[in-house]
Structure formats: structure tokens, C-alpha cells
GUFI-608538 format. One record per residue (C-alpha): residue in three letters; residue number from 1; x negated, z negated, y. Coordinates in nm, 2 decimals, always signed. Layout:
# residues N
res / n / X / Z / Y
ALA / NUM / X / Z / Y .
...
//
This chain:
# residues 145
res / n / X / Z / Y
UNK / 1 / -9.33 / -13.60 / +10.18 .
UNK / 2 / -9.47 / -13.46 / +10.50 .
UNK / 3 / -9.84 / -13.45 / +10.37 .
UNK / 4 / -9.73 / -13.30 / +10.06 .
UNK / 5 / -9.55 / -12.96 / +10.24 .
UNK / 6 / -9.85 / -12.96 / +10.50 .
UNK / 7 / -10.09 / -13.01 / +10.20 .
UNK / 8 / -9.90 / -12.72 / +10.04 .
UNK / 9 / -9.85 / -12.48 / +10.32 .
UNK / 10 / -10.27 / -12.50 / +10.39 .
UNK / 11 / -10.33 / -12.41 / +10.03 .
UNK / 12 / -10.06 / -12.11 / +10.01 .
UNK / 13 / -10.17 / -12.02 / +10.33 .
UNK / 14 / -10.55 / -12.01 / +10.23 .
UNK / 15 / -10.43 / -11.80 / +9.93 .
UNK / 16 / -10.24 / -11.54 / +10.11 .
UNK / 17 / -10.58 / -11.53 / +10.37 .
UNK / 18 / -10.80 / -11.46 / +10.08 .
UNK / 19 / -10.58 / -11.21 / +9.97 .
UNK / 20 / -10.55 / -11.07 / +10.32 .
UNK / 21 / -10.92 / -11.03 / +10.34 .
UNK / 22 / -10.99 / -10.89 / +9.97 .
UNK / 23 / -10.75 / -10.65 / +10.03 .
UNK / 24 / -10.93 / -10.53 / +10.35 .
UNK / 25 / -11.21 / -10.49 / +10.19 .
UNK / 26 / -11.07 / -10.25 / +9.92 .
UNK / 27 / -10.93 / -10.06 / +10.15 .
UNK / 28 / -11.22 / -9.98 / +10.34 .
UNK / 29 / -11.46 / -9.99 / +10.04 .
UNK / 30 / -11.40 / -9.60 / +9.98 .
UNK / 31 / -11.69 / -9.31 / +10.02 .
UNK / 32 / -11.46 / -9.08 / +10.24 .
UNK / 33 / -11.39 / -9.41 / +10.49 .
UNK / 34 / -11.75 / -9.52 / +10.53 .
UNK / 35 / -11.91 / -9.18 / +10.49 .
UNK / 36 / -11.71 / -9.03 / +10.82 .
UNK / 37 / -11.82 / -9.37 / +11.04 .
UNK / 38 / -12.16 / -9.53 / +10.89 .
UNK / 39 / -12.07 / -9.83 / +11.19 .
UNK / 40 / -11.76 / -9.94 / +10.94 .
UNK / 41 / -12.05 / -10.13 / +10.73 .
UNK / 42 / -12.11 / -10.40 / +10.99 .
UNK / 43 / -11.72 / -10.44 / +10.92 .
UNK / 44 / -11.72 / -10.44 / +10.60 .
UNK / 45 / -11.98 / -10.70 / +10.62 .
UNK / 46 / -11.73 / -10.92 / +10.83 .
UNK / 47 / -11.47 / -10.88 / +10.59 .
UNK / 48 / -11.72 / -11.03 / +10.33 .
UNK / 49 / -11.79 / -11.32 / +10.55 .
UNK / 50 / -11.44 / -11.41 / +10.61 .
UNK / 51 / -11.36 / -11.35 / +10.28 .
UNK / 52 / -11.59 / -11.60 / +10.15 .
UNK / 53 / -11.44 / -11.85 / +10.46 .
UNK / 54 / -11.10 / -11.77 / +10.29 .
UNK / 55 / -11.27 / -11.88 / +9.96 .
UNK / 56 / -11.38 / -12.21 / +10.10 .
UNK / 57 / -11.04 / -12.29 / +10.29 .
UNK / 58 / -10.86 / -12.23 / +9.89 .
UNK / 59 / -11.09 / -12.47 / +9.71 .
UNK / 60 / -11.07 / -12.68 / +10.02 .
UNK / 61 / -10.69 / -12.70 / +10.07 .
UNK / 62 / -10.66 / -12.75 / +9.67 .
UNK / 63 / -10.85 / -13.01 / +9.71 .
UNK / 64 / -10.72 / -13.21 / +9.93 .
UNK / 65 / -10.40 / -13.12 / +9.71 .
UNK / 66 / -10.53 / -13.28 / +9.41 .
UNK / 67 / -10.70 / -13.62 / +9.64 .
UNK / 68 / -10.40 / -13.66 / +9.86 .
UNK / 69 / -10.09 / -13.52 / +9.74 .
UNK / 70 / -9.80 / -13.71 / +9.57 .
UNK / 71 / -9.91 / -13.64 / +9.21 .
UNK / 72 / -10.24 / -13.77 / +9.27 .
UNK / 73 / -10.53 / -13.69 / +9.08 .
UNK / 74 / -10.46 / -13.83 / +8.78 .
UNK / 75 / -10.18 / -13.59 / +8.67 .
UNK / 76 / -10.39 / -13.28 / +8.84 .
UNK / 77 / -10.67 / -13.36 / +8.65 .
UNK / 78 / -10.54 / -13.38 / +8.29 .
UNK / 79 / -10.36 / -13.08 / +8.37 .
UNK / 80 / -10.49 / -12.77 / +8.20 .
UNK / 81 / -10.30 / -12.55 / +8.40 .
UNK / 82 / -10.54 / -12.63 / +8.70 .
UNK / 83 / -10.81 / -12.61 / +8.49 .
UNK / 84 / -10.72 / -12.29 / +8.40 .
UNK / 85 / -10.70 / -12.21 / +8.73 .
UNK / 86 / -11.01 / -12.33 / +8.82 .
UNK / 87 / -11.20 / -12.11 / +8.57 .
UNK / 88 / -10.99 / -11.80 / +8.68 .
UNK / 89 / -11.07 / -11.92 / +9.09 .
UNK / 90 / -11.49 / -11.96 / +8.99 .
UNK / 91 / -11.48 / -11.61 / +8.76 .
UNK / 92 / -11.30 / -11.46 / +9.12 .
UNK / 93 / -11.58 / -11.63 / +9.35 .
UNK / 94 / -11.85 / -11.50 / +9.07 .
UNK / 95 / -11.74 / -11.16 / +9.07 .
UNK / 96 / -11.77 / -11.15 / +9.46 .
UNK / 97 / -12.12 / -11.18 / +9.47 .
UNK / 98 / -12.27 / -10.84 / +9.39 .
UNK / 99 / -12.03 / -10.68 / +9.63 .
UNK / 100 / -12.15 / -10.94 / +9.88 .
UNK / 101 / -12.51 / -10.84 / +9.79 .
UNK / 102 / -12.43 / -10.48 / +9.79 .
UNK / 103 / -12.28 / -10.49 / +10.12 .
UNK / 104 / -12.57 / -10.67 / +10.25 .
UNK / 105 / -12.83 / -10.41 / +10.12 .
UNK / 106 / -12.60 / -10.14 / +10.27 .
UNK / 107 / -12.60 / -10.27 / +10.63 .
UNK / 108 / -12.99 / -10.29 / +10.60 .
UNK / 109 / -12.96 / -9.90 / +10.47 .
UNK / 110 / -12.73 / -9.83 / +10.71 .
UNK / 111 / -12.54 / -9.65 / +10.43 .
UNK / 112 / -12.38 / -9.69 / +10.13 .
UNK / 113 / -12.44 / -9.47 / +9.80 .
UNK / 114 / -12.11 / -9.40 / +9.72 .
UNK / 115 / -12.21 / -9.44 / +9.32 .
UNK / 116 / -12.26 / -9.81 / +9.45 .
UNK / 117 / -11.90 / -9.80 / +9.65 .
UNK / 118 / -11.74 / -9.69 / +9.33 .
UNK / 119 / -11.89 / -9.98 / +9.10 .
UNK / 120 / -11.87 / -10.26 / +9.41 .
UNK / 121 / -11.49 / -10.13 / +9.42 .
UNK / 122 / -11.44 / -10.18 / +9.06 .
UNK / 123 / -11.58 / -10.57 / +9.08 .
UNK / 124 / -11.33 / -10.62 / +9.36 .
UNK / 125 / -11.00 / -10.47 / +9.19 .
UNK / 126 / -11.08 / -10.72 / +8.91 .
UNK / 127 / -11.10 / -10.98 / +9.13 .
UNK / 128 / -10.73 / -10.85 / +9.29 .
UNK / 129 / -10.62 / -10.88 / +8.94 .
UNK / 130 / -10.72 / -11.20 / +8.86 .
UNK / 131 / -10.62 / -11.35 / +9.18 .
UNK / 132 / -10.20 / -11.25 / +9.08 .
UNK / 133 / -10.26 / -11.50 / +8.80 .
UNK / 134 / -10.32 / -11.81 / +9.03 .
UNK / 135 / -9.98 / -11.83 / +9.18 .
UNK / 136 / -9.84 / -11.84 / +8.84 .
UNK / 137 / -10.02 / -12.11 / +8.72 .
UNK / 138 / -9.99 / -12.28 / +9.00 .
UNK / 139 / -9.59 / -12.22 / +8.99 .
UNK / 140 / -9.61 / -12.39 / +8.66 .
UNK / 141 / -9.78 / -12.69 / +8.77 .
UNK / 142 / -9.54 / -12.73 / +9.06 .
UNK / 143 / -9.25 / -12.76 / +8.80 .
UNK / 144 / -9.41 / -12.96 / +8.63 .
UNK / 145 / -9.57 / -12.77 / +8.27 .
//
């Protein structure tokens, strides 16, 4: 039962990282925040990286979740409540890529056109609002549906 709460804590923690991170990066993903100190792109870029470290430590942890934990992977896998959350986890990892790329380009620029900020903001709300829907499902799965 040990390996089970460990296996669980890495994975919440992992989740409340990523969240940690995302929200970071909306905060500072504003015009009148990176306009006033150009220097706060190199951070922003940081913020990315760790975000998509935070990514990697929540697929990870759930992984070893499904592989070692005292369901096993047979009921995790013909569970569509983790598949569900698997679709809603890849459509959060897909919609961080033009912001990734965006925040690239603007380092390189050594600005950001705040027409760009506003749409790259945009793709990372939705990702804040499809990340709320993970601990529900998973919630569900942990009582058993």
C-alpha cells in the first residue's frame, strides 16, 4: 500500500507542478508585463521549459500508476475514464506547442507583438480549462466508475 500512496502523491504532485508552471506563464504572458522589461522573455522561455518537464513528470508518474499500482494495468486500461483523460492530457500537450514556438521566436526577436501575446494567451487559458477536468476524472477512477 506504500507504493500505491507514493505512486499517487508523484502523480498529484506532477499535476499541481504543471499547474504551477501554466499558471506562471499566464500571468506573465501579458503586453503591459513584457512590454515594460523585454528581459522577462528569457523567463518566459524557462517557464515553457519547465512546463513541458512538468508535462513529462504527469505522463511519467501516471504511468508508473497504471504499470505498478494495485489496480494494475488491466483495470486502468479498459477504463474509459483514463482514456478520456488521456485524450484531454494529449489535446493539453498539443495546444502548448504554438505558445512554445511563439515564445521561442520572441526571444530570437527580443520582443513579443502583443497581437501574438493575446492569441498565445488564448491557447493557454484553454489549456487551464481543460486541465480542471483531469482531477475529475481521475476522482472517478479512484472510486472506482
Amino acid at each position: 500500500m506504500i507504493l500505491e500512496s507514493l505512486l499517487a502523491y508523484l502523480h498529484i504532485s506532477a499535476i499541481l507542478g504543471l499547474a504551477v508552471f501554466l499558471t506562471a506563464r499566464v500571468a506573465l504572458l501579458r503586453p503591459e508585463v513584457l512590454e515594460q522589461r523585454p528581459a522577462l522573455l528569457r523567463r518566459l522561455l524557462r517557464l515553457d521549459l519547465w512546463c513541458w518537464g512538468a508535462f513529462a513528470a504527469v505522463a511519467m508518474s501516471g504511468a508508473a500508476r497504471v504499470l505498478l499500482g494495485v489496480k494494475g494495468a488491466g483495470w486502468y486500461l479498459h477504463n474509459p475514464l483514463l482514456w478520456t483523460k488521456l485524450v484531454l492530457f494529449a489535446a493539453m500537450v498539443l495546444m502548448g506547442l504554438p505558445s512554445s514556438r511563439a515564445c521561442r521566436r520572441w526571444v530570437e526577436l527580443g520582443q513579443a507583438p502583443e497581437p501574438e501575446i493575446a492569441v498565445q494567451r488564448k491557447w493557454l487559458m484553454w489549456q487551464a480549462h481543460v486541465m480542471v477536468l483531469l482531477p475529475l476524472f481521475g476522482a472517478l477512477m479512484a472510486y472506482g466508475y
